[in-house]
N, C-alpha and C positions, 0 to 999 in steps of 0.2 A: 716377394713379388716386385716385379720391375713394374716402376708405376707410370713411366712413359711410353711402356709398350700397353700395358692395362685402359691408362687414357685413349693412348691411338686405338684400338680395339674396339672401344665400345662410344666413343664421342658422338658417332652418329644416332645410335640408340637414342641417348641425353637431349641431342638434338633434335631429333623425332619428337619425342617427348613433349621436350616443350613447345615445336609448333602445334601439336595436337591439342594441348591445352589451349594457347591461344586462339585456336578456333573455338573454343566454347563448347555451345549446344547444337554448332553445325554439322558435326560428326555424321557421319554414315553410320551405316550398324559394324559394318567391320572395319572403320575406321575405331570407335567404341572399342570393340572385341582387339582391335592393337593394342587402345591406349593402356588395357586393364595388365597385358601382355607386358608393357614397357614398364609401367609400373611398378610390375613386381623385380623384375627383372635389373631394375635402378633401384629398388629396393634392396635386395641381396645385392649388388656391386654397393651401395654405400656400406652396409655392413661388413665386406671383405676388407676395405680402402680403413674403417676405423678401427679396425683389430688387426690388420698388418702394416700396412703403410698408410698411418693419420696424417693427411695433408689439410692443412685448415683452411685453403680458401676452394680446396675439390669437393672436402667435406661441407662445408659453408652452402656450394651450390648442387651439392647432389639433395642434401637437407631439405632446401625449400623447394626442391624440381617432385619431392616425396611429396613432402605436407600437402604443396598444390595438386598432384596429381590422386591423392585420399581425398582430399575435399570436394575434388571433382565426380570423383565415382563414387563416393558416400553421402553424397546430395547435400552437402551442410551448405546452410542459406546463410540471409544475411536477412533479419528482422524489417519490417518495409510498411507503408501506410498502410496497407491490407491485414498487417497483425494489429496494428495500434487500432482500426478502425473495430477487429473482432474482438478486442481485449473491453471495450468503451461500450460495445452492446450487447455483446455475451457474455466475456471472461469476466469482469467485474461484475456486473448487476447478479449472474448467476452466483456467486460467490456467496456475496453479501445476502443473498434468498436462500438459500441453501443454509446461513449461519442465522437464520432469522430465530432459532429454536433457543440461540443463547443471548442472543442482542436485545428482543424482545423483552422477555423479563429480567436484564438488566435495564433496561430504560424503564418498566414499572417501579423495580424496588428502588432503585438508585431516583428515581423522580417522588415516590412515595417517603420515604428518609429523608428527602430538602424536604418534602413540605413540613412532616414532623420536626425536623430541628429549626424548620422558619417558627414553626407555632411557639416550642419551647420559648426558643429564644426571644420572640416578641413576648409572651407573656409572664416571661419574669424577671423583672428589673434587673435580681441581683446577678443574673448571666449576662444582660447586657451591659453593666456595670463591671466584670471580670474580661468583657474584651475591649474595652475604652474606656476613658475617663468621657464624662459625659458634656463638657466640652466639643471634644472628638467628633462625639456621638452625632451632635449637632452639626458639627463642619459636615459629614457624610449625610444627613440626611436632610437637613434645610433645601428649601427652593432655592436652589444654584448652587445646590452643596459638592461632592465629592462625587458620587451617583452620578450625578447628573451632566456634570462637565466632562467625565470620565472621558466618554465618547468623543468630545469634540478637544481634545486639550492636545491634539499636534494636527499636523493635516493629514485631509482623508484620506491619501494615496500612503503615505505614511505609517497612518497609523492602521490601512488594512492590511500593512506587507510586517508589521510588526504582529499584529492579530492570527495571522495565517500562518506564522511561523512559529510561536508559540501552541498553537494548538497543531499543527501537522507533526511537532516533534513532541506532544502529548498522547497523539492517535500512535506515534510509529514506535515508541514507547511502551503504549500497551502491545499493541501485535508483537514485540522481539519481547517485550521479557513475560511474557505470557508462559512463555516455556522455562519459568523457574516456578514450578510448580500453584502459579495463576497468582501467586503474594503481592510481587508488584503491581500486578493490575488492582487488585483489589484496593490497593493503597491509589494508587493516582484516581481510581475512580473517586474513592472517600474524599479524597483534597478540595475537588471537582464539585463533587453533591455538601462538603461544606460549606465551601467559596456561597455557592448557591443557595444554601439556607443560611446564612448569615445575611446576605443580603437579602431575603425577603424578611426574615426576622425585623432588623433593624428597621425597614422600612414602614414593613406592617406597624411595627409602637410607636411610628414617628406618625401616624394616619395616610402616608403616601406610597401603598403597597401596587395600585393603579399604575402610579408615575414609574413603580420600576420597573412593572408587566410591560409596560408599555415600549419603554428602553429595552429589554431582554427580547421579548418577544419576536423582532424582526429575524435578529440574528440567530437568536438563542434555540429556536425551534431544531434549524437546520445544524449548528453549530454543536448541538447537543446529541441530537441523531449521530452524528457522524461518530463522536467520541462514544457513545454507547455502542453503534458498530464494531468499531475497533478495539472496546475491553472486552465485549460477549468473544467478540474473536479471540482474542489472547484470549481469554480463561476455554475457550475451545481447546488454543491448542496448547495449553499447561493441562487438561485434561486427558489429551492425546497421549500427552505423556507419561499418566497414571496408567489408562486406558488404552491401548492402542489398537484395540479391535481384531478384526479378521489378521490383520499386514502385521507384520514383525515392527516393535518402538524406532526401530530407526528409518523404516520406509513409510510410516503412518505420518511421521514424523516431518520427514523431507516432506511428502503431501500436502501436509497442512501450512507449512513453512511456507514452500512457493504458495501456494495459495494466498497467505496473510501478506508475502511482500510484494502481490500484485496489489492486495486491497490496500494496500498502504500506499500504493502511488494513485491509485483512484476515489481514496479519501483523502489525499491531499489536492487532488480537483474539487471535489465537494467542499472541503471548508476553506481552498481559495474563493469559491459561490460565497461561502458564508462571511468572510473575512472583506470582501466586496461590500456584502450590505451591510455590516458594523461599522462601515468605515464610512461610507456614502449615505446609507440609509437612514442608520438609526439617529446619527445628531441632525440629520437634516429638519427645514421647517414643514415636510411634511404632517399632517393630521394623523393622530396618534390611531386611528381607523385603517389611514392609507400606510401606516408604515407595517400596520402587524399585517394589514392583507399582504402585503409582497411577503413579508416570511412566510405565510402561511401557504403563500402559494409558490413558493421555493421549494417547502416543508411535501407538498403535496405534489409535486414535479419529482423530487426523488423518490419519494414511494411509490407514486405511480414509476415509475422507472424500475424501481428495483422489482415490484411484483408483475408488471408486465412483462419489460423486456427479460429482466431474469429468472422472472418462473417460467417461462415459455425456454428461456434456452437451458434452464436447469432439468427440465423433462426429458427437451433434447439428447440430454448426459453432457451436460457441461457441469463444469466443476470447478473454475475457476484457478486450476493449476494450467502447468504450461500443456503445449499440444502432444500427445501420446508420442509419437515420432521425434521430441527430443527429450524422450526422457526415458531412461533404462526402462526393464521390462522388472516387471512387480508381481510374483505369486504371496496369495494367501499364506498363512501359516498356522491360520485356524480356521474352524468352521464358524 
């Protein structure tokens, strides 16, 4: 093929093309019905040009005059405030409602097990004797002990971008390795509900179990939701993968995947909320009244959030994956 008679021949077609494109959405209807025409048509000439005569800077531009002219007539968008805005009142709260069947009674048994190994442990010397010398013991739980400075020992701004970070990469943790059969979740949650029953333990035999409700409580309320959110989740979808239902394991799968790495970015909204008041709230000289009521009514801002707006858009059929038009098409493969 003689590739300068090829060029001369069809340059205008190319040209067409791409004014067509830069018109956009102004298109007539058979302006439209051209471009779909040019399309193809620039389509086969790049593939004649790379299998007989490959020129790299013809090929170069027939390449992207393609891609743009498929993006154009295959509608692909470009993500915009109006999906961030339906991800924050649909996608996410629906999600997180929808997964309430496995989060839920992980927040009972994982909150019932701290309190059990607080009891243990404040009531028998010789455990709290095997995790400190009793020294120690005392540096942690005296009036201006370890507990208690915890909170306040860098600055606020500081030490919530240090708090937020550490728990948003404990939440996203559990959602990604959830799909190794729910093991690792089960483990960082254990770490989590010992962390927490050790400190009540300790406190409790020291007489100052008060003093660290009081500390916890702001943050802990909302800070602990979140992380129970996201192990119920992961052990959903390490479940999925035993289980995968009606859908074949690898499309169940994908399903619940997008799903957990939306709620993974709208649980690192939440416990940036919560990593906010640990950092601000809890060492402040607020009255130990006024600091648990802001948790509490943090705590009760996202539940109301998540059962309102997400049970209302969960009826809807929201589901918390991405929007059906960008995502392949999915049959059953059981009853």
């Amino acid at each position: 093929m003689d590739l300068d008679v090829f060029v001369t021949a069809h340059r205008a077609e190319w040209d067409r093309l791409d004014h067509l494109l830069h018109r956009g959405r102004r298109l007539t209807g058979a302006e439209a019905d051209e471009l779909v025409a040019l399309y193809q048509r620039t389509a086969t000439h790049l593939s004649l040009i790379q299998s007989t005569a490959p020129d790299p800077a013809l090929t170069t531009r027939l390449t992207q005059l393609v891609a743009r002219a498929r993006a154009t007539i295959t509608g692909a968008r470009r993500a915009t405030w109006r999906d961030a805005a339906r991800f924050l009142t649909a996608g996410f709260p629906a999600a997180v409602y929808r997964s309430r069947r496995w989060w839920i009674p992980t927040a009972i048994l994982s909150t019932l097990l701290a309190v059990v190994i607080g009891w243990w442990i404040g009531a028998h010397p010789e455990v709290q004797s095997a995790i400190a010398a009793p020294d120690e013991l005392r540096r942690m739980t005296r009036p201006g002990g370890e507990y208690e400075t915890y909170y306040s020992s860098h600055p606020a701004a500081s030490f919530a971008a240090q708090v937020w970070t550490n728990n948003a990469q404990a939440a996203a943790m559990c959602l990604v390795l959830g799909a190794f059969l729910c093991l690792p979740v089960i483990w960082i949650l254990f770490v989590n509900v010992l962390n927490l029953g050790v400190g009540i333990g300790l406190m409790s035999s020291a007489g100052r179990l008060d003093i660290f409700l009081g500390l916890i409580l702001p943050h802990g309320l909302l800070e602990l939701t979140a992380v129970f959110v996201a192990a119920g989740t992961g052990l959903r979808l390490g479940w999925t993968l035993i289980d995968p239902g009606p859908y074949s394991r690898r499309t169940a799968m994908a399903q619940q995947g997008r799903a957990a790495l939306g709620m993974a970015i709208g649980l690192a909204l939440v416990l940036f909320v919560s990593g906010l008041i640990e950092g601000f709230v809890t060492p402040s000289g607020l009255p130990t009244w006024a600091r648990i009521a802001i948790g509490v009514g943090a705590e009760v801002a996202f539940l109301g959030y998540v059962y309102i707006l997400g049970g209302r858009a969960a009826r809807a059929g929201e589901t918390g994956d991405v929007d059906v038009t960008d995502r392949s098409a999915e049959l059953p493969v059981a009853a």
